[in-house]
Biopython code that builds the backbone (N, CA, C, O; Angstrom):
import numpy as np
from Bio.PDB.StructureBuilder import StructureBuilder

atoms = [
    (1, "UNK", "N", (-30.491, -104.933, 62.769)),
    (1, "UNK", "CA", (-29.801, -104.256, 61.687)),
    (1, "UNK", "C", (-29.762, -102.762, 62.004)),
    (1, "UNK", "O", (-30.824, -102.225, 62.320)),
    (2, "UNK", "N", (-28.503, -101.949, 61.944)),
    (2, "UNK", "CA", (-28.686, -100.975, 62.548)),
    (2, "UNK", "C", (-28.921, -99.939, 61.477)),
    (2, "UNK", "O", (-28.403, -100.149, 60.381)),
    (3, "UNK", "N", (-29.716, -98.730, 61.677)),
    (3, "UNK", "CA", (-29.660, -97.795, 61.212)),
    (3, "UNK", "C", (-28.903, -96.765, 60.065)),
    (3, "UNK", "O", (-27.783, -96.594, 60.547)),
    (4, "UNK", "N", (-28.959, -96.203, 59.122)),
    (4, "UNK", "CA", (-28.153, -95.808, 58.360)),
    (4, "UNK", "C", (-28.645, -94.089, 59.010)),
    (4, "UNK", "O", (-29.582, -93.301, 59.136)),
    (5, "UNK", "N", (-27.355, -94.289, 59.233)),
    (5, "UNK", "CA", (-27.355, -92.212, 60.030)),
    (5, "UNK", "C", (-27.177, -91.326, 58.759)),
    (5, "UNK", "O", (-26.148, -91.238, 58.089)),
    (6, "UNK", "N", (-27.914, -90.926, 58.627)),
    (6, "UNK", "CA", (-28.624, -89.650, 57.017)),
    (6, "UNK", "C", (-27.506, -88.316, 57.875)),
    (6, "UNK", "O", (-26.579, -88.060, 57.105)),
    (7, "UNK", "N", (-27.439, -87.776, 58.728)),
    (7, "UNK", "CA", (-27.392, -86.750, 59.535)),
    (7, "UNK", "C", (-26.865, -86.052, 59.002)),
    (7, "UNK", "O", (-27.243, -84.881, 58.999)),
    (8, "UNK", "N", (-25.775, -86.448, 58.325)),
    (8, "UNK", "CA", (-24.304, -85.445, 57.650)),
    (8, "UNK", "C", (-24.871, -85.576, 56.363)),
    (8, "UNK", "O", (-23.901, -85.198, 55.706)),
    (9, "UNK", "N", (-25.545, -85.779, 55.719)),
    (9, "UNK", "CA", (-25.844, -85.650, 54.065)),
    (9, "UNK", "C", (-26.292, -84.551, 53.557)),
    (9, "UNK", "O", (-26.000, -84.126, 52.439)),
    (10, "UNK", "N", (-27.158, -83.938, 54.494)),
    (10, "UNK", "CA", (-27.547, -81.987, 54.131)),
    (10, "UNK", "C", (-26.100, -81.634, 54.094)),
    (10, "UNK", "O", (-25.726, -81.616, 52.921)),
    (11, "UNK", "N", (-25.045, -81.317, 55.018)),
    (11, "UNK", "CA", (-23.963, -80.513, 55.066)),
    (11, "UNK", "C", (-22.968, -80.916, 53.761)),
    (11, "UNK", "O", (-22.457, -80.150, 52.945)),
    (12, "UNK", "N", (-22.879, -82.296, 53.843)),
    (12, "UNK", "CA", (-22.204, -82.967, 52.822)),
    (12, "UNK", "C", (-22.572, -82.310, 51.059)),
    (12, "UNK", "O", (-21.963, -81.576, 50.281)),
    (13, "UNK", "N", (-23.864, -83.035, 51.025)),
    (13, "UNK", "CA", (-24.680, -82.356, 49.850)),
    (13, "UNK", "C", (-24.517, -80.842, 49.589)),
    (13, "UNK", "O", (-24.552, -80.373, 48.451)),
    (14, "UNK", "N", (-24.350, -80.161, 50.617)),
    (14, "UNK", "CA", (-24.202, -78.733, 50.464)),
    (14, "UNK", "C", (-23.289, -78.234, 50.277)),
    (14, "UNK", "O", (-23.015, -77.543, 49.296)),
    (15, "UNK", "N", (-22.558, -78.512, 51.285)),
    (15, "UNK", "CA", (-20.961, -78.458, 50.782)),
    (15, "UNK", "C", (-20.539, -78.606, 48.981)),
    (15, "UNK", "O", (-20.068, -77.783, 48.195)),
    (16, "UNK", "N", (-20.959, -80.041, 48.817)),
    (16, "UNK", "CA", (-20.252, -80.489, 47.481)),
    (16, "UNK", "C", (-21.035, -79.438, 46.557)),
    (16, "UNK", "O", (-20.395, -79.093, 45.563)),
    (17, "UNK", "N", (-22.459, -78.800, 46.726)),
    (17, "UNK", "CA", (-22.800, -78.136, 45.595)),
    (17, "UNK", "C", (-22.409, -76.764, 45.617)),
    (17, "UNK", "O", (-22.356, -76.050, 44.615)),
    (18, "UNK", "N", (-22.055, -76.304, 47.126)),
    (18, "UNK", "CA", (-20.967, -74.812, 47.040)),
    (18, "UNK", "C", (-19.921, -74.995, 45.842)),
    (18, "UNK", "O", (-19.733, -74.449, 44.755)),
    (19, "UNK", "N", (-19.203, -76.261, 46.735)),
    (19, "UNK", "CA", (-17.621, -76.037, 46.082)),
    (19, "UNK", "C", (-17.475, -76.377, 44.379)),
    (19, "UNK", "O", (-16.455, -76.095, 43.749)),
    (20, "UNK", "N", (-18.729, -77.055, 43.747)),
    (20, "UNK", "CA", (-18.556, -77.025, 42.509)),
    (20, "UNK", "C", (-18.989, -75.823, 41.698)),
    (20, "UNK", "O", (-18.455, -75.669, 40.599)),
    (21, "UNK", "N", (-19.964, -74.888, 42.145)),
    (21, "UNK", "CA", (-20.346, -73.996, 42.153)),
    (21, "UNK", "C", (-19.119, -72.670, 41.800)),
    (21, "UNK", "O", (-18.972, -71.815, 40.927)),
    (22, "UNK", "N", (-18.242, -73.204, 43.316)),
    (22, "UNK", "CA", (-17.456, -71.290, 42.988)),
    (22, "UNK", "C", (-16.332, -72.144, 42.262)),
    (22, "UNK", "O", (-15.394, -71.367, 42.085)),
    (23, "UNK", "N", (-15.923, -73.730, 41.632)),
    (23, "UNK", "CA", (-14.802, -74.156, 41.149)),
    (23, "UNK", "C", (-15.650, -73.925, 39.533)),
    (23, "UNK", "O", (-14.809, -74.194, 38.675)),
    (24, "UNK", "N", (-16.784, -73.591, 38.964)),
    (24, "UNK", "CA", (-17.446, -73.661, 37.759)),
    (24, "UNK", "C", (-17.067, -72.078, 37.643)),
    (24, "UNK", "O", (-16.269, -71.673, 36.798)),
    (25, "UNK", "N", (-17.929, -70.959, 38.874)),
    (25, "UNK", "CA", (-17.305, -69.567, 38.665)),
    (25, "UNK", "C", (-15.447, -69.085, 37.918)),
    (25, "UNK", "O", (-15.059, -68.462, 36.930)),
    (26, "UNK", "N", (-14.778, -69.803, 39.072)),
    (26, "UNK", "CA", (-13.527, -69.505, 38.646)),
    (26, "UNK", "C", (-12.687, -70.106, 37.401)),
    (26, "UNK", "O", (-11.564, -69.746, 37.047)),
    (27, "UNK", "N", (-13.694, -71.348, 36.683)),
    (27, "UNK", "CA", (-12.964, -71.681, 35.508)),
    (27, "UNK", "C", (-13.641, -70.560, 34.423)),
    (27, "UNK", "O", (-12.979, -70.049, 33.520)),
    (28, "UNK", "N", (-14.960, -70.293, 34.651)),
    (28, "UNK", "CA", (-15.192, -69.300, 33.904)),
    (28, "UNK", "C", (-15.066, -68.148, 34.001)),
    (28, "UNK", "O", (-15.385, -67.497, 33.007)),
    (29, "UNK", "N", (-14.675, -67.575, 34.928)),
    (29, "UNK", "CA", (-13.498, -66.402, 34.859)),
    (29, "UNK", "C", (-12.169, -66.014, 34.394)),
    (29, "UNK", "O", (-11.574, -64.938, 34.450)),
    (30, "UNK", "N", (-11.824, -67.257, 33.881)),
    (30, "UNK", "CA", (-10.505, -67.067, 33.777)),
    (30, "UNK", "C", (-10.648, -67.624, 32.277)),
    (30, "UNK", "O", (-9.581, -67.912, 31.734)),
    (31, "UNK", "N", (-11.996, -67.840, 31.426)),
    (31, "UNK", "CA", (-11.983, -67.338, 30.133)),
    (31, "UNK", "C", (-11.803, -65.902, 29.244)),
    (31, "UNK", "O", (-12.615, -64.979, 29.300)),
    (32, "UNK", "N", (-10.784, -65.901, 28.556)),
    (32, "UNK", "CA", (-10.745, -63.924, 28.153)),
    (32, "UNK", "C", (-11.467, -64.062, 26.710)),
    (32, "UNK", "O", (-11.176, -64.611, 25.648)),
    (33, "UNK", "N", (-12.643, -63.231, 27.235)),
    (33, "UNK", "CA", (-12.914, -62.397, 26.056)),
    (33, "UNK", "C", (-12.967, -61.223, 25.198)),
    (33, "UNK", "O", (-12.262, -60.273, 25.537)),
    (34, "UNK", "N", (-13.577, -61.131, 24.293)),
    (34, "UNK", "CA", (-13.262, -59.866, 23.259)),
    (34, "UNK", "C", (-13.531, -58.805, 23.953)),
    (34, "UNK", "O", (-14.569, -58.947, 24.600)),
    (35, "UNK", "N", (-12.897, -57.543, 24.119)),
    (35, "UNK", "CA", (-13.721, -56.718, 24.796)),
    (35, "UNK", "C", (-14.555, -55.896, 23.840)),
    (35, "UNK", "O", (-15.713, -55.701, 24.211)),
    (36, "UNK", "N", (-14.133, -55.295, 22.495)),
    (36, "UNK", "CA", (-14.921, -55.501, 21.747)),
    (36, "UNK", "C", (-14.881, -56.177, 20.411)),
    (36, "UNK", "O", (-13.929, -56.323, 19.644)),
    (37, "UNK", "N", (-16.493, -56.665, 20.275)),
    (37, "UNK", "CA", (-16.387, -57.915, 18.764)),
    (37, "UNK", "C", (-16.566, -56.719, 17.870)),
    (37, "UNK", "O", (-17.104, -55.645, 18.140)),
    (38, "UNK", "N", (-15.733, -57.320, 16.200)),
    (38, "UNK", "CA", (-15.907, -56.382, 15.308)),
    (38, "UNK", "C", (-16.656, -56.306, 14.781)),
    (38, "UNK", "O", (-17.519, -57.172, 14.924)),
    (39, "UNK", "N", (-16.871, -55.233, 13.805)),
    (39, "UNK", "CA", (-18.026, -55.290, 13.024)),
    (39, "UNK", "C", (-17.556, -55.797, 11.830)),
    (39, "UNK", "O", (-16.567, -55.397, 11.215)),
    (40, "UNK", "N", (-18.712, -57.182, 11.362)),
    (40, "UNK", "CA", (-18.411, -57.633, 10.116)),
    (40, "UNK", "C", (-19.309, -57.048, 9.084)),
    (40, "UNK", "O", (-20.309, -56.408, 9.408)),
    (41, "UNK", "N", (-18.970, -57.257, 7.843)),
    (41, "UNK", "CA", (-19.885, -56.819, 6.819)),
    (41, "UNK", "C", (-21.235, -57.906, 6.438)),
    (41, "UNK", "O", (-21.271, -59.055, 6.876)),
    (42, "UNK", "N", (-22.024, -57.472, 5.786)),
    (42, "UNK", "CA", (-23.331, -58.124, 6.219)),
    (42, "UNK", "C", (-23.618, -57.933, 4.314)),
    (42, "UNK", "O", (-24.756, -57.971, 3.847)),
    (43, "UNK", "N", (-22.869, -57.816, 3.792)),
    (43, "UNK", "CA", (-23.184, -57.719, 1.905)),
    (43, "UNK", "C", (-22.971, -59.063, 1.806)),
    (43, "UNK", "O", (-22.205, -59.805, 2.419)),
    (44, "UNK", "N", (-23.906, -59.296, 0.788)),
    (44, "UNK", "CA", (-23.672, -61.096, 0.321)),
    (44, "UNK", "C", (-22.828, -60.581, -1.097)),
    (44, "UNK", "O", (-22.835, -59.437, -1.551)),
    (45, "UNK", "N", (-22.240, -61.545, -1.546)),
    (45, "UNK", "CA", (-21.461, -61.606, -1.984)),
    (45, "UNK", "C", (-22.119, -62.638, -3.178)),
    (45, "UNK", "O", (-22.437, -63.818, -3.025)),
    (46, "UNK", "N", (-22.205, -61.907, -4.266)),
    (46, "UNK", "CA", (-22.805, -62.801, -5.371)),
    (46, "UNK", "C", (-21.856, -63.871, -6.275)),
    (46, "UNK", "O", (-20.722, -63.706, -6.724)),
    (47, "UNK", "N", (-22.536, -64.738, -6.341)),
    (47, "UNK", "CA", (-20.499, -65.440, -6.995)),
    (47, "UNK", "C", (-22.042, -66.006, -8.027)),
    (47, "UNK", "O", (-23.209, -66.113, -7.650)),
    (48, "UNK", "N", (-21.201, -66.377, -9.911)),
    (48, "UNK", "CA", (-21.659, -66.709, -10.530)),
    (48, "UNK", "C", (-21.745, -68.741, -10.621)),
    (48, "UNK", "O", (-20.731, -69.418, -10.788)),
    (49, "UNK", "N", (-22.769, -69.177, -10.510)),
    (49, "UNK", "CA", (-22.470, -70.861, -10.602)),
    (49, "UNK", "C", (-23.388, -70.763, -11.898)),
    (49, "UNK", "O", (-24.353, -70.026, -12.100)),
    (50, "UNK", "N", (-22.822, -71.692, -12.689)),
    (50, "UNK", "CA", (-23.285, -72.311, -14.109)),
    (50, "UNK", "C", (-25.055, -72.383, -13.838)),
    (50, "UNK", "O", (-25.854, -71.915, -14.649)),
    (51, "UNK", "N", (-25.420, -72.994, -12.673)),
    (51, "UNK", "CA", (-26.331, -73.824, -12.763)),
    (51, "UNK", "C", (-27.729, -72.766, -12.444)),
    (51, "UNK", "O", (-28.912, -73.099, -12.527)),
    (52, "UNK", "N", (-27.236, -71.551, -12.100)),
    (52, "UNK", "CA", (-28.056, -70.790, -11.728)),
    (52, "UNK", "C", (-29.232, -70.106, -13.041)),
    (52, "UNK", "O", (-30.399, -69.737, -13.178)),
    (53, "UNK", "N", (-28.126, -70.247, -13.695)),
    (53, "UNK", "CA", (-28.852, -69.993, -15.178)),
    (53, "UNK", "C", (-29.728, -70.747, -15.525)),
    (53, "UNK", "O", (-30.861, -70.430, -15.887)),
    (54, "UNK", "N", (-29.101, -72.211, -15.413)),
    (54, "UNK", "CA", (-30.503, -73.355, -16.487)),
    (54, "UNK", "C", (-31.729, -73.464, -15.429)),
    (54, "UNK", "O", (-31.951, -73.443, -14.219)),
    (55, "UNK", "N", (-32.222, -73.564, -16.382)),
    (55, "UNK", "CA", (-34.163, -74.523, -15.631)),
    (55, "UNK", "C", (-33.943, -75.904, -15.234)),
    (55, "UNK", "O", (-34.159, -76.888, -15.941)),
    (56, "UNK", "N", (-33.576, -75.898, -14.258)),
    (56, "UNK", "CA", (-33.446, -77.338, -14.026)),
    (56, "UNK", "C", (-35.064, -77.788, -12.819)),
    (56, "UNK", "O", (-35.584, -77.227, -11.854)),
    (57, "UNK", "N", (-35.340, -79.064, -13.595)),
    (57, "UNK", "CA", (-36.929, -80.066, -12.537)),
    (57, "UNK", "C", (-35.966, -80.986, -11.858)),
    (57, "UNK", "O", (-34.900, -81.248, -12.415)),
    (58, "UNK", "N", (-36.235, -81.442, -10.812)),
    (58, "UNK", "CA", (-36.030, -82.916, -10.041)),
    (58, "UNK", "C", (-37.606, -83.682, -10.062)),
    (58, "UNK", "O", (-38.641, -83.384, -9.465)),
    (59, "UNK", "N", (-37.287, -84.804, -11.034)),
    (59, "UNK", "CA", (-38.609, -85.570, -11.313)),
    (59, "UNK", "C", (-38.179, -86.594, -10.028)),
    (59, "UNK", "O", (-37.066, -87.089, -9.847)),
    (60, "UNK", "N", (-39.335, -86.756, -9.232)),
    (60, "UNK", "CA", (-39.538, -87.684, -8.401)),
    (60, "UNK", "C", (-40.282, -89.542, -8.804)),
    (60, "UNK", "O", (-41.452, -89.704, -9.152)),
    (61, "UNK", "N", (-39.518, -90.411, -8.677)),
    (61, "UNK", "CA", (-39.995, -91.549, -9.433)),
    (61, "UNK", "C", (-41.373, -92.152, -9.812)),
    (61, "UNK", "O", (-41.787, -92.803, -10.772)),
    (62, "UNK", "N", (-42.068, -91.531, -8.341)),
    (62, "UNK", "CA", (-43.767, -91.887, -8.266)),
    (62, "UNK", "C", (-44.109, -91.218, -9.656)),
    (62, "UNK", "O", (-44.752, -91.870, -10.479)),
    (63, "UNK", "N", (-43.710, -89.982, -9.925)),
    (63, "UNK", "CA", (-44.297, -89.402, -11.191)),
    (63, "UNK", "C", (-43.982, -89.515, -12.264)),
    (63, "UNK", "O", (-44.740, -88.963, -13.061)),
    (64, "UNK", "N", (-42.828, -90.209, -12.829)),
    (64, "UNK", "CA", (-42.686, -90.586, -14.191)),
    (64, "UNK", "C", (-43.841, -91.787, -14.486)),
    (64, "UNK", "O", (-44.320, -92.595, -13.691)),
    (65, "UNK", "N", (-44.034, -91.651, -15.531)),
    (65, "UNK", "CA", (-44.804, -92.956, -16.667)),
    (65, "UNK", "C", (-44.391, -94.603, -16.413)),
    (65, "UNK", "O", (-43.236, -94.834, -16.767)),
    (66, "UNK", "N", (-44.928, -95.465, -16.012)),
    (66, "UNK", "CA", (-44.342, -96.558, -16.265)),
    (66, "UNK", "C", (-44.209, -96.902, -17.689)),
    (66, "UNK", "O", (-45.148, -96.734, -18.466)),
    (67, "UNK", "N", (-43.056, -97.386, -18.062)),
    (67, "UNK", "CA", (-42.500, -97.769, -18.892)),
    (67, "UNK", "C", (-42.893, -99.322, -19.563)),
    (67, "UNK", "O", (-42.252, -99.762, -20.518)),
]
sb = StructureBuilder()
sb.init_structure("model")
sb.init_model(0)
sb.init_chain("A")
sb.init_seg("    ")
for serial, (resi, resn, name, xyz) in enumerate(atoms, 1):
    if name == "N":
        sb.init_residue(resn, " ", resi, " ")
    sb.init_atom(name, np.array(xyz, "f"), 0.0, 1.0, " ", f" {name:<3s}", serial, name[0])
structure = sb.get_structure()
């Protein structure tokens, strides 16, 4: 049974991880970004909800009374 010749698999292997390498560089180069991001405002913004007012509990079932 003859031999499996490895010989070319360093160059091969190397090769393929160059060329995905500078083909990963050049897709991400040719993303455009902001050159500059704006400045957003950082105030919260109070909005009125009904519910903020009442006292509201969330009774969990273990703790009510059996009935």
């Amino acid at each position: 049974m003859p031999q499996l010749d490895t010989s070319t698999w360093f160059i091969t292997i190397l090769s393929t991880i160059i060329t995905l390498f500078v083909l990963m560089q050049l897709k991400i180069s040719m993303i455009n970004f902001p050159l500059s991001p704006s400045i957003k405002s950082t105030e919260l913004v109070k909005t009125d909800n009904p519910w903020e007012t009442k006292w509201t509990k969330i009774y969990s079932p273990l703790s009510l009374l059996p009935q």
